[in-house]
N, C-alpha and C positions, 0 to 999 in steps of 0.2 A: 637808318634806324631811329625810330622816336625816341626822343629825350624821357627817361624815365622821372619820375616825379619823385620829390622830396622825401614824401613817405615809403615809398615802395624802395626807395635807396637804404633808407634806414630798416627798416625787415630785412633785405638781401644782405647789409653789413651784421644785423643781428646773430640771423644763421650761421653766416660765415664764420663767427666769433664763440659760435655755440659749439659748431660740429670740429674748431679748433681746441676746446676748453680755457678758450679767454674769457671766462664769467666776468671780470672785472670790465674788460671792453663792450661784450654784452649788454651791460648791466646799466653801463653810463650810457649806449645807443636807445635801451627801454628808456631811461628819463626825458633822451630828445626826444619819443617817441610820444610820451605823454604829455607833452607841450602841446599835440592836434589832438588831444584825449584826456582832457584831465579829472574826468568824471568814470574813467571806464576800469570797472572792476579788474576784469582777467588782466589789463592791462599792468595794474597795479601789483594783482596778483604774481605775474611774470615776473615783474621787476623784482620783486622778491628772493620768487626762487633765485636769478640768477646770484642776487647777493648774498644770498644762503650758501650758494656753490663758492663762490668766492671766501665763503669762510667771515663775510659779515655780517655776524648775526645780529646787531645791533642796528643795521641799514635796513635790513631785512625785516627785520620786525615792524620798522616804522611804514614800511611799504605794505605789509600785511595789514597792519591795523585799517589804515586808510583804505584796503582794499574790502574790507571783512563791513568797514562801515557804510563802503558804496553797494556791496551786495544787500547790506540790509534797508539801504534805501530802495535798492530795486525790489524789495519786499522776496530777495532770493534769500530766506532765512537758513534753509539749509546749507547753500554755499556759504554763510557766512560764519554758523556754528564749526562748519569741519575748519574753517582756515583761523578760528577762535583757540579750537581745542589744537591744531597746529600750532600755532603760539605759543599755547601751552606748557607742549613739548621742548621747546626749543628755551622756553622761559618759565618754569613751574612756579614763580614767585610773585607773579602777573595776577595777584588778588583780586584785581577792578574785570580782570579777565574773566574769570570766572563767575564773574556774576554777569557779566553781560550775557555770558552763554546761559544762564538760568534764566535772564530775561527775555532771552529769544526763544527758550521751551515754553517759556509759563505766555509769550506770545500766539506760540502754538497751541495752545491750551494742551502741553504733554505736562502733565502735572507731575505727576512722580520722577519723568528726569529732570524738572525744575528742580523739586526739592532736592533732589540729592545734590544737584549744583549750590546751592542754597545752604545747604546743611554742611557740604564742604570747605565754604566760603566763609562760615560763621567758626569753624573749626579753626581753620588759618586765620582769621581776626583775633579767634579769643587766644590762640597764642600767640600771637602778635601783640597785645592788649589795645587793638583798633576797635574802640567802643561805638566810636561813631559812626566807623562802617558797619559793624555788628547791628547797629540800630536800623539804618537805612536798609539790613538785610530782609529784618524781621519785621517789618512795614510792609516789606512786600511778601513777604510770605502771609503775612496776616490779609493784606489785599487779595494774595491769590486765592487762600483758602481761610476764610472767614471762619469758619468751625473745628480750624485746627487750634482746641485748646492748650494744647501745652505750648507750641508758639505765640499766640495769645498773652499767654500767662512771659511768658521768656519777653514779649514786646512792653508789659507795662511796665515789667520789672526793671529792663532796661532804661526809664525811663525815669524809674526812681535813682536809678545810678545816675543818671544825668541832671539829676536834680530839675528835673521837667515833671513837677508832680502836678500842674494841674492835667495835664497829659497822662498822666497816670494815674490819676482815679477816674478819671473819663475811661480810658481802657479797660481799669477795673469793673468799674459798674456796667460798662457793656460786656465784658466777662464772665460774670456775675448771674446776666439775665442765660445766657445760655448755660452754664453748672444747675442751675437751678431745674433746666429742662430738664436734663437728665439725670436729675436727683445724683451729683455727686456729694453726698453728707461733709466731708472733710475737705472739700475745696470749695465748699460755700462758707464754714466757719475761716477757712485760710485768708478767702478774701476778704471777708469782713471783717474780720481783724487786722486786715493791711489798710481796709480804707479808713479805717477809725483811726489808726496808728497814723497814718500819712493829713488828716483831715479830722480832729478831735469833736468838732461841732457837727460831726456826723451823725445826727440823733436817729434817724433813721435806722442806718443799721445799727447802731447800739440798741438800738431794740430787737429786732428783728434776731440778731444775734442773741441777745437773751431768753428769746422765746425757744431759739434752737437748743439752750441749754437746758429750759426748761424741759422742755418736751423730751428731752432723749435724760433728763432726771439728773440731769449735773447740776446740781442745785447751789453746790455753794459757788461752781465758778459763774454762773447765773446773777449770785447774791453779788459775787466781787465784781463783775461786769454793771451792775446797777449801783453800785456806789460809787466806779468810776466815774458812770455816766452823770449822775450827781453830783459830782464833786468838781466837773468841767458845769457843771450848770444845776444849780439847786434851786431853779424855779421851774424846772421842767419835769410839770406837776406830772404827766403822761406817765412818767416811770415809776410813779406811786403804786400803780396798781400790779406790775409787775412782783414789784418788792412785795407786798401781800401776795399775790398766787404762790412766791416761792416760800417767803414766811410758813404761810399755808403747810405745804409740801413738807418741809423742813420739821413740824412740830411747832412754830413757835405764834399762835394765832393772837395773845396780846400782841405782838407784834405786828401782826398782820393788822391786825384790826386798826392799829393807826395808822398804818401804811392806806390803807384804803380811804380814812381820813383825810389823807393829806392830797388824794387823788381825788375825791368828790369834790373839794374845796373847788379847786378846777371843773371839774367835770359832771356837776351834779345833774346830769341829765341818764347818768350810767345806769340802769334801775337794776342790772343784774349784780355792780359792783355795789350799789343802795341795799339790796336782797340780802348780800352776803354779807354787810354791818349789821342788817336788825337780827338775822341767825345769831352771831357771835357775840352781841348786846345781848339776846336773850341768853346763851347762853354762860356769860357772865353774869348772869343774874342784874344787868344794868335795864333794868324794864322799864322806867319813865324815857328815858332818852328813846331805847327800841321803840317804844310804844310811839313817840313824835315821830319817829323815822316813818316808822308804818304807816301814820295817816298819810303822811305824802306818798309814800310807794302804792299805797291803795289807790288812791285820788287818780294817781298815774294811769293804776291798770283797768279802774273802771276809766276812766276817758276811752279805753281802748278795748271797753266792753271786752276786757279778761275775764269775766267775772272767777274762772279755775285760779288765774296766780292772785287772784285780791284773795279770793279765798282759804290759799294754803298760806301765804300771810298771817291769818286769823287764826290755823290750829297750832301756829308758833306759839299765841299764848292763852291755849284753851287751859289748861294745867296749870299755867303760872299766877301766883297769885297779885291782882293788880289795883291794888286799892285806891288808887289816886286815877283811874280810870270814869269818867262822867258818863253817864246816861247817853250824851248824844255821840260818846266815841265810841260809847259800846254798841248803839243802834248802827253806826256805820259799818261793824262788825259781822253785827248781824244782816245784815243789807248784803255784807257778801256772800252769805251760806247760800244767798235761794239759784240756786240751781235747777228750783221747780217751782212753779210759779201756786202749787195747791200747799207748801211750807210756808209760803207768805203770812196767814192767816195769823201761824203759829207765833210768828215772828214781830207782828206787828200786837197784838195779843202780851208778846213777854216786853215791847219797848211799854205798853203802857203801864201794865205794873210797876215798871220802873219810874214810869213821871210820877205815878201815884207814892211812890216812896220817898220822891224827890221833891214832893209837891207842889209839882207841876202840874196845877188845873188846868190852865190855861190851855197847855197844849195840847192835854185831852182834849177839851171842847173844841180845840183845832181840828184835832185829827176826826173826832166825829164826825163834825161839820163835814169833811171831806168829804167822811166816808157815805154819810147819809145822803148827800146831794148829791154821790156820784161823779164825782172832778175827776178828770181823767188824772191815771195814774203817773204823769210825769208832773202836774201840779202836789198829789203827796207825796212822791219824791224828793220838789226842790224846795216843798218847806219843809220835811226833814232835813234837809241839808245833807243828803246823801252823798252828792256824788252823781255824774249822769250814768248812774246804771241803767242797761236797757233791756225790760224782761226778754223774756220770747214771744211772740207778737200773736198771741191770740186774742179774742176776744177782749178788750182791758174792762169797759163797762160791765163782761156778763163777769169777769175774775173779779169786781168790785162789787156787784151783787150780794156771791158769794160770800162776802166778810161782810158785811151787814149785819150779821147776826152779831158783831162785836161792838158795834156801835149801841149803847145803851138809851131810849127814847127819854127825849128831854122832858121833867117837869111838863104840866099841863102848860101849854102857850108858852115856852118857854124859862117858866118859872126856874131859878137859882138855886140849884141842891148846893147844902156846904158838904165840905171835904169828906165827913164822913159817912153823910149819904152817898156821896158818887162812890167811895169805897165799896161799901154794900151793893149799889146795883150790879159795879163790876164782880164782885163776888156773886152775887146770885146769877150773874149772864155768865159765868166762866165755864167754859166746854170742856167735856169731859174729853181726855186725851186720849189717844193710842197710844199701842207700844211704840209705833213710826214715828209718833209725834214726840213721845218722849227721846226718842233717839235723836230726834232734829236738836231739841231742847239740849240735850246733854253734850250736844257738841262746842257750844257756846261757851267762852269762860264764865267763871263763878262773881258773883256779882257783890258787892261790901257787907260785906260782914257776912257772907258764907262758908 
């Protein structure tokens, strides 16, 4: 008979030991056994059970784990969850346990019995008060599912418990971007008042956050949100204008109105926050300062051939009386009504009575000159000093034809009329008006001593 071999002695001793109930003798034959096997699962596995049978559950376990780890090297992920959740059983306090079995679903991509392993595991930490497992839990749950917000929300938070807050407004702010998708209203103000709270120089969302209170008309916690933000930093001019929109809102528009002050200082390029001082000037009766406001707001809108917002500018102070208002501020004024290029006539026609009252010859014979040579019309625009307004692009020679008739012919050869001869000829050439043209007229403010 052939000598049987080392290994095939030790199975025969096995059996023998099994079909006896000496799990104990068994159990030490499986360990010689893994000496020519020390990688092989089932192997490990066996050795297990028989120490289980033997009532060592503590030997047993060590042989399962090791066994549960070589299945999951052999990428046998199923074998190694049943002999996890085995564990389990035999050891229900096996916390690191339970999450490996999460880690081998969320392997699988079975998401839902990951979580529940997951969820189970963060339940036994938090009564345990094992923060730091808790945290390594929701890591990975947040890896597995990135748009589970309330995990999300449970991971940053964790993280402020850990005093890891640069880690926590990084989680916030990428939690933040996704609340916002889905318009959740009360977990976009939740988070922004943890990142400001965690992160004070967060100017960002202290704004942002105050627009939300604006807008949904929480105006005073708005107001107290913007004096916080001032009070961490009273050079950040940006929040000027917010304190005015709420002012605003609130009733209290002195207030606003230097709120907006303090935010042009900074900003003066704002023309809609510029727009909304020269309303509130004029409506405070503060008309020289409105009236400097406006020439720049105008300057602005024609650059940008506005000619509608220079315009509504101007019926801000058609009514108002503006005595300290000059002849060339008022023609900038007028410069903005033409919205037709056949009102021009009318226009240039009321600036010169105005030289004539201000006696200004000079630039009458200016503008005649112009007019009678025929200079194209962006030269009598920039010696009026207008402003690059740009009509509408008809004809400009044959629209300067037209106004010819207001140019009065000079003296023979140019001969020298005094002041009250040029008076007169403008009176004797002055054209009989329409009701239209009175209507252009009347839109204009009142001119000194009207």
């Amino acid at each position: 008979m052939e000598e049987q071999k080392p290994i095939d002695r030790l199975r025969k001793r096995i059996e023998k030991y099994k079909e006896a109930g000496q799990w104990d003798q068994a159990a030490s034959e499986y360990e010689n056994l893994l000496t020519f096997y020390p990688n092989d699962a089932e192997l490990h596995k066996q050795t297990g059970d028989a120490y289980l049978k033997d009532h060592q559950d503590m030997t047993a376990l060590k042989f399962y784990l090791i066994a549960a780890q070589n299945f999951e090297d052999d990428q046998e992920l199923d074998k190694a969850i049943a002999l996890l959740k085995k564990i389990l059983k035999i050891k229900p306090a096996l916390h690191d346990v339970k999450v490996r079995i999460a880690d081998l679903y969320a392997r699988q991509e079975k998401v839902s019995d990951a979580m529940d392993h997951y969820e189970d595991t963060i339940t036994s930490f938090t009564e345990l008060g094992s923060k730091h497992e808790m945290l390594a839990v929701y890591k990975k749950i947040v890896e597995m599912k990135p748009d589970n917000l309330i995990m999300h929300r449970k991971l940053a938070d964790q993280y402020v418990e850990h005093n890891l807050l640069a880690q926590a407004i990084v989680e916030y702010r990428s939690l933040l971007k996704k609340v916002k998708k889905i318009g959740l209203h009360t977990e976009i103000v939740n988070i922004l008042s943890k990142i400001i709270e965690l992160e004070p120089s967060s100017f960002d969302e202290s704004l942002e956050l105050i627009q939300i209170y604006y807008k949904t008309a929480q105006f005073e916690r708005a107001l107290e949100e913007i004096q916080n933000l001032l009070t961490k930093n009273p050079d950040y001019t940006k929040a000027y204008r917010s304190i005015g929109d709420v002012l605003m809102e609130i009733g209290r528009p002195e207030e606003a109105l230097t709120a907006y002050f303090k935010y042009l200082n900074g900003h003066p390029r704002d023309l809609d926050v510029l727009r909304t001082t020269i309303m509130l000037q004029v409506e405070f009766g503060q008309l020289k300062p409105a009236l400097e406001d406006a020439k720049i707001l105008i300057d602005q809108y024609l650059a940008q051939e506005d000619i509608t917002a220079a315009r509504e500018i101007l019926i801000l102070f058609k009514d108002e009386p503006c005595p300290d208002i000059s002849y060339q501020e008022l023609y900038v004024k007028l410069l903005c009504t033409l919205e037709l290029e056949e009102s021009f006539s009318l226009e240039i026609q009321k600036l010169i009575e105005l030289f004539l009252q201000n006696d200004e010859l000079e630039r009458i014979d200016k503008i005649q000159t112009l007019l009678s040579e025929q200079k194209p019309m962006a030269t009598l625009k920039q010696f009026l000093k207008s402003g690059p307004v740009k009509l509408r692009k008809h004809e400009e020679h044959d629209l300067i034809d037209e106004l010819a008739h207001l140019s009065v012919a000079a003296a023979d050869d140019g001969a020298k009329l005094t002041k009250e001869q040029k008076i007169q000829k403008f009176k004797d050439a002055e054209i009989d008006r329409s009701d239209d043209d009175h209507d252009v007229i009347d839109e204009l403010p009142p001119r000194q001593g009207e």
